[in-house]
C-alpha positions in Angstrom: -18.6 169.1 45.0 -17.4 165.1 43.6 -13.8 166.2 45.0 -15.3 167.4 48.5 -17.8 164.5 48.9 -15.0 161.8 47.7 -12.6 163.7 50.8 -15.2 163.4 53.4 -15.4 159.3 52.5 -12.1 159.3 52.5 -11.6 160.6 56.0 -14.4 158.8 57.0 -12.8 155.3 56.0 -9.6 156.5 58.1 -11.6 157.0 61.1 -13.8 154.3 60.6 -10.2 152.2 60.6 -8.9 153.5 63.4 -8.6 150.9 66.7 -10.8 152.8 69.1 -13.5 153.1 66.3 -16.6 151.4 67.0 -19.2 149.5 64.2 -22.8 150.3 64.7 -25.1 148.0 62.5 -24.4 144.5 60.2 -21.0 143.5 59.7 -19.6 140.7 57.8 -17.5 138.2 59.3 -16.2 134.4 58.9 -16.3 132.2 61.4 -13.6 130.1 62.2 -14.0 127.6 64.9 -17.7 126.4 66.8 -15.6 124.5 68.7 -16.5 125.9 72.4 -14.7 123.9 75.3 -17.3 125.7 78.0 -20.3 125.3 75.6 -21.9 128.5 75.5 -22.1 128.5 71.9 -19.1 130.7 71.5 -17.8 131.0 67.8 -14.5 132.6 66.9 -15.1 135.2 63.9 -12.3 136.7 61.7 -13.6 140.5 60.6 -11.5 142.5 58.4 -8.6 140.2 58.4 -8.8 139.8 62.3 -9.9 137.9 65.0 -12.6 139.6 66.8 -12.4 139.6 70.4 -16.7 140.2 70.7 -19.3 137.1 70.7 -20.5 136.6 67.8 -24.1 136.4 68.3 -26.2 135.3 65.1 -26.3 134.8 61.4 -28.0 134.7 58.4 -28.0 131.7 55.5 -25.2 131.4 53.5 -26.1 131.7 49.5 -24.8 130.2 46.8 -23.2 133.7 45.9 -20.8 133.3 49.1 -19.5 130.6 48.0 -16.5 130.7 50.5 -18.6 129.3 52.7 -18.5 132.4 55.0 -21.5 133.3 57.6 -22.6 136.2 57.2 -23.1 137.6 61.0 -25.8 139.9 62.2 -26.5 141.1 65.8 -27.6 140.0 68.8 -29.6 136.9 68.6 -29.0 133.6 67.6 -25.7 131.1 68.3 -25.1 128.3 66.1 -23.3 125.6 68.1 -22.5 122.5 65.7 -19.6 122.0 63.2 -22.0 121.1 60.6 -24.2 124.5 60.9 -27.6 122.6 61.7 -28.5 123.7 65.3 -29.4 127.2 66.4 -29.2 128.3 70.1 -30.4 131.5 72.0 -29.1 131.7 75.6 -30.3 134.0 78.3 -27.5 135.1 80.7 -29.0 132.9 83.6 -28.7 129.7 80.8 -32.7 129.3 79.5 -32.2 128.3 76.2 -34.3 127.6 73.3 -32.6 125.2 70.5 -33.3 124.6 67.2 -31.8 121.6 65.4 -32.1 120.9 61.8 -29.6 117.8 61.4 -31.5 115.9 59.0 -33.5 113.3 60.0 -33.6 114.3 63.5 -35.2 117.5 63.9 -36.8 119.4 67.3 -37.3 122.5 69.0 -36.5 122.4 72.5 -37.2 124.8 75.1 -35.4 124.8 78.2 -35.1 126.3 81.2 -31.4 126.8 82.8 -31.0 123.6 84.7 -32.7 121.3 82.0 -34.8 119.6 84.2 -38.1 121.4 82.9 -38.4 121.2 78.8 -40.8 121.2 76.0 -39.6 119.6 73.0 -41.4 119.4 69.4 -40.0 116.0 68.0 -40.0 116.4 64.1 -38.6 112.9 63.6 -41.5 111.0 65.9 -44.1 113.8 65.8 -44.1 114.4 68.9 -44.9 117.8 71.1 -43.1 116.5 75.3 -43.5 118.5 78.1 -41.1 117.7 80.8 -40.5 118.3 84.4 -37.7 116.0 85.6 -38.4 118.1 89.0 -41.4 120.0 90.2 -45.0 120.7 89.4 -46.8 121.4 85.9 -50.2 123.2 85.9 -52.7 123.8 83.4 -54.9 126.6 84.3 -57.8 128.1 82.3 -60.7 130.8 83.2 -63.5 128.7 81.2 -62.3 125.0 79.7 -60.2 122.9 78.9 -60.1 120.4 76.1 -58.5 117.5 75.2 -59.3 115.8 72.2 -57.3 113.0 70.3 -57.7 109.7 68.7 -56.6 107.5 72.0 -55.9 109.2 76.1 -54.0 107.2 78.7 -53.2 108.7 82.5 -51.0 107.2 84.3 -49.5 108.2 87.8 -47.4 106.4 89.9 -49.1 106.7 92.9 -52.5 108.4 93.6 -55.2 110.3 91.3 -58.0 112.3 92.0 -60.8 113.9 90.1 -62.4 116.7 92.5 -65.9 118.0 90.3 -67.7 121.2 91.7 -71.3 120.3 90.0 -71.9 117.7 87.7 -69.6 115.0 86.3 -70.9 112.8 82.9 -69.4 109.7 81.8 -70.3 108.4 78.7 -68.7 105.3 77.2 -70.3 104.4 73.7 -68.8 101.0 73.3 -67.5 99.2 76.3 -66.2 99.8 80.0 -64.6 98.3 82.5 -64.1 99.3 86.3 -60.8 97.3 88.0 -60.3 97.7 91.5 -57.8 95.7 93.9 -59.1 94.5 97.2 -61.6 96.8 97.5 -64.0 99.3 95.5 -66.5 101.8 97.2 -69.3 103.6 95.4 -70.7 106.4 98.1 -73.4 108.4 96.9 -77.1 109.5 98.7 -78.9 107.3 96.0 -77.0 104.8 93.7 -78.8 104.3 90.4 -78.4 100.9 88.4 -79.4 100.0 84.9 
């Protein structure tokens, strides 16, 4: 039975070895360049002694066991696209990406879409959540309410704003307030109340 099972490994090695084989599953792999002239986050991998023609798409954390500094690569996923192994990159065919940098001192998550002009970015470094839209519109839209709370709230536009309220509309200022108008200030109403 040993001699029959150790045969069928055997033969399975030779096939498995063969160039029109095919790898289903994990594979292990060192990469050998991040360098990417077209920056897609292409890597080039050596497996079994050759270089592999396939993208190499993700990894998993080297430990201290590996110590040839080899990454271990897993399947589809993540790129890493810096020589110094701290930023991760998943990339949609159409280019939306979603980045994750851990270069010390300097870390964020950004989310982008394929042109870059609309992004939302976690700043570690000046804890900070951005939402961007270099072009275009952004909506916030809820069925029942909205809330913003925080220590200090600035709006700023540079041209016009407007508040449109269906019902009722309370302002209530504990401390101080100050209404600044240019030339001119209206206050339209059936019956104006003053206090």
């Amino acid at each position: 039975m040993a001699d029959n099972l150790f045969a069928m490994l055997q033969k399975a090695q030779e096939s498995a070895s063969t160039a029109d084989s095919k790898m289903f599953g994990v594979e292990i792999g060192i990469v050998t360049n991040v360098q990417d002239a077209d920056q897609l986050g292409r890597v080039k991998v050596v497996k079994n002694g050759k270089l592999d023609e396939d993208l190499a798409m993700a990894m998993v954390w080297n430990t201290p066991s590996w110590a040839d500094g080899s990454l271990r690569l897993l399947a589809d996923g993540l790129k890493f696209t810096t020589a110094d192994n701290t930023t991760r990159m998943i990339q949609t065919k159409s280019g939306h990406q979603i980045i994750l940098d851990d270069k010390k001192g300097a870390e964020k998550i950004v989310i982008a879409d394929k042109s870059g002009n609309r992004t939302m970015t976690f700043d570690v470094k000046n804890k900070k959540f951005l939402i961007e839209a270099k072009e275009g519109d952004v909506e916030i839209h809820a069925e029942k309410k909205i809330i913003l709370e925080c220590e200090d709230l600035e709006i700023k536009t540079k041209k016009t704003g407007k508040i449109d309220i269906g019902s009722t509309f309370d302002l209530n200022v504990k401390d101080k307030a100050n209404i600044k108008a240019g030339p001119q200030l209206n206050i339209k109403a059936s019956r104006v109340n003053i206090n």
